[in-house]
N, C-alpha and C positions, 0 to 999 in steps of 0.2 A: 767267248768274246762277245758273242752277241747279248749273250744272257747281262755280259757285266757290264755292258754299252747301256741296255735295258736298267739295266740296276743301278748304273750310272744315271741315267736321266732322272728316275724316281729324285734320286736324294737331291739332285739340284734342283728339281720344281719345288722342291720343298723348302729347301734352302732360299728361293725367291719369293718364296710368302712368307718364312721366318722373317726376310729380311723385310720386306712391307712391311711387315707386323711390328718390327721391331722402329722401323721408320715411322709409324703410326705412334707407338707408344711414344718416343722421342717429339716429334711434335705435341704429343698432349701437354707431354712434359714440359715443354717450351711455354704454354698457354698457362699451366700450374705456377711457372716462375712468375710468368707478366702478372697473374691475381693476384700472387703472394706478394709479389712487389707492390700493387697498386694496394692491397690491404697493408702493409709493412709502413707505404708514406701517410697514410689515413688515421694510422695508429699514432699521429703525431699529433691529431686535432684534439681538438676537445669532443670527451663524449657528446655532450648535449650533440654540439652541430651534426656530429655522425646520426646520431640519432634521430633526429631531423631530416638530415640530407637521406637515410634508408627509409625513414616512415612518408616521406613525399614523396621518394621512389618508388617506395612499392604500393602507395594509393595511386598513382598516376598508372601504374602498369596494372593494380585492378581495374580501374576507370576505362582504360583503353582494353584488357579483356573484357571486359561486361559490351562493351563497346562492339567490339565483333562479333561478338556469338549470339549478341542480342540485336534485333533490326533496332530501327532508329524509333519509329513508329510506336511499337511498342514502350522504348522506354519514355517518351512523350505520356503515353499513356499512363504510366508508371508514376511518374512524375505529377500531374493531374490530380490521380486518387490519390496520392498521396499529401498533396496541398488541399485538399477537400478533406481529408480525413483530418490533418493538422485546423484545419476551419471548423470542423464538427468539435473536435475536442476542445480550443478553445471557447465554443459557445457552450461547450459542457462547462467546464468550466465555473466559465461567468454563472449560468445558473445554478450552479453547486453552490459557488458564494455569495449570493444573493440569497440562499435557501439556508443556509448555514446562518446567514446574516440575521434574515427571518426568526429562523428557529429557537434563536438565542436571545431573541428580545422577546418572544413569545414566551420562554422560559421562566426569563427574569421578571416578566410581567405575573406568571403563575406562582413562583415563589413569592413574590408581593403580595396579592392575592390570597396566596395560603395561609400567608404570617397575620395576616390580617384577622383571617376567620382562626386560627389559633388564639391567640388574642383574645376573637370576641367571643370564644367559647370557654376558655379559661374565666374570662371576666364574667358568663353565664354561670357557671361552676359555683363559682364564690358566692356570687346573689344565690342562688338555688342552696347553696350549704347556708348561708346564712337566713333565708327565710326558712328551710325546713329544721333547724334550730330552733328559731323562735316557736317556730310552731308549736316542736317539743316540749318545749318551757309553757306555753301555754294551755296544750294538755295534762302538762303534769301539774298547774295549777290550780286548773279546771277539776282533778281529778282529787284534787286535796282539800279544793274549798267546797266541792258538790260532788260527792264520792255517789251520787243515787244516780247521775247523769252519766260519770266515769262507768259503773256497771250495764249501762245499759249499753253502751259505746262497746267495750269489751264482751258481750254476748251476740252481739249483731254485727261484729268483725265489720264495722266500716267506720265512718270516719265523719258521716252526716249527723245532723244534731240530728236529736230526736223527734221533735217537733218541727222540723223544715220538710216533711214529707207532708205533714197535717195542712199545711197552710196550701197548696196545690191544689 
């Protein structure tokens, strides 16, 4: 008898935390209904505004965790170098495009410049082919109406008269 008095008790202590337990799961379950319900009427809006109404919910509940686990002090601080760094880059920036501005007139100033000396080297081209042309024509002249002049020219490999060394 005692054993089953004993034995007795086990299964209703147990019985009394099934039951908690079971009272526990029932209230979740109650909390499960209220979400689904309060998501069930939500599901009526429009997405955008849900969308909206969760992305400023859950920036606001970052805002406020960053908010406690960070002192205040700190994010002052945070805040600071970060408008100093936002100041630096915009004066980067500016000097990038000023320098870009520069660089690009300086450019076009050198392809001006280049086209120019293209130009006046092509137009040297022309004169240089056309006086060592004539030239041509002049030794081959020279070389037909005073062939004794032409030979000596042709043994002495250059290009001076013969008599321009004499006069020196």
């Amino acid at each position: 008898g005692a054993a089953a008095a004993g034995g007795g008790g086990g299964p209703s202590s147990s019985s009394s935390s099934f039951s908690s337990k079971s009272a526990q799961i029932l209230l979740d379950d109650d909390e499960n209904k209220k979400k689904n319900h309060a998501l069930a009427t939500t599901e009526n809006q429009p997405l955008a505004s849900m969308s909206d109404g969760l992305a400023s919910n859950a920036a606001q509940a970052l805002s406020e965790f960053v908010a406690r686990i960070t002192p205040h002090d700190e994010l002052d601080l945070c805040e600071r170098r970060q408008s100093a760094i936002a100041s630096q880059l915009a004066q980067t920036s500016q000097v990038l495009a000023g320098a870009d501005a520069r660089v690009t007139r300086e450019l076009q100033a050198a392809n001006v410049e280049l086209n120019a000396g293209i130009q006046a080297l092509t137009s040297i081209k022309k004169d240089l082919t056309y006086v060592m042309t004539n030239v041509r024509a002049i030794k081959q002249r020279i070389a037909t109406s005073y062939p004794d002049i032409a030979e000596k020219w042709s043994t002495t490999g250059t290009t001076e008269r013969p008599d321009e060394n004499q006069n020196t």
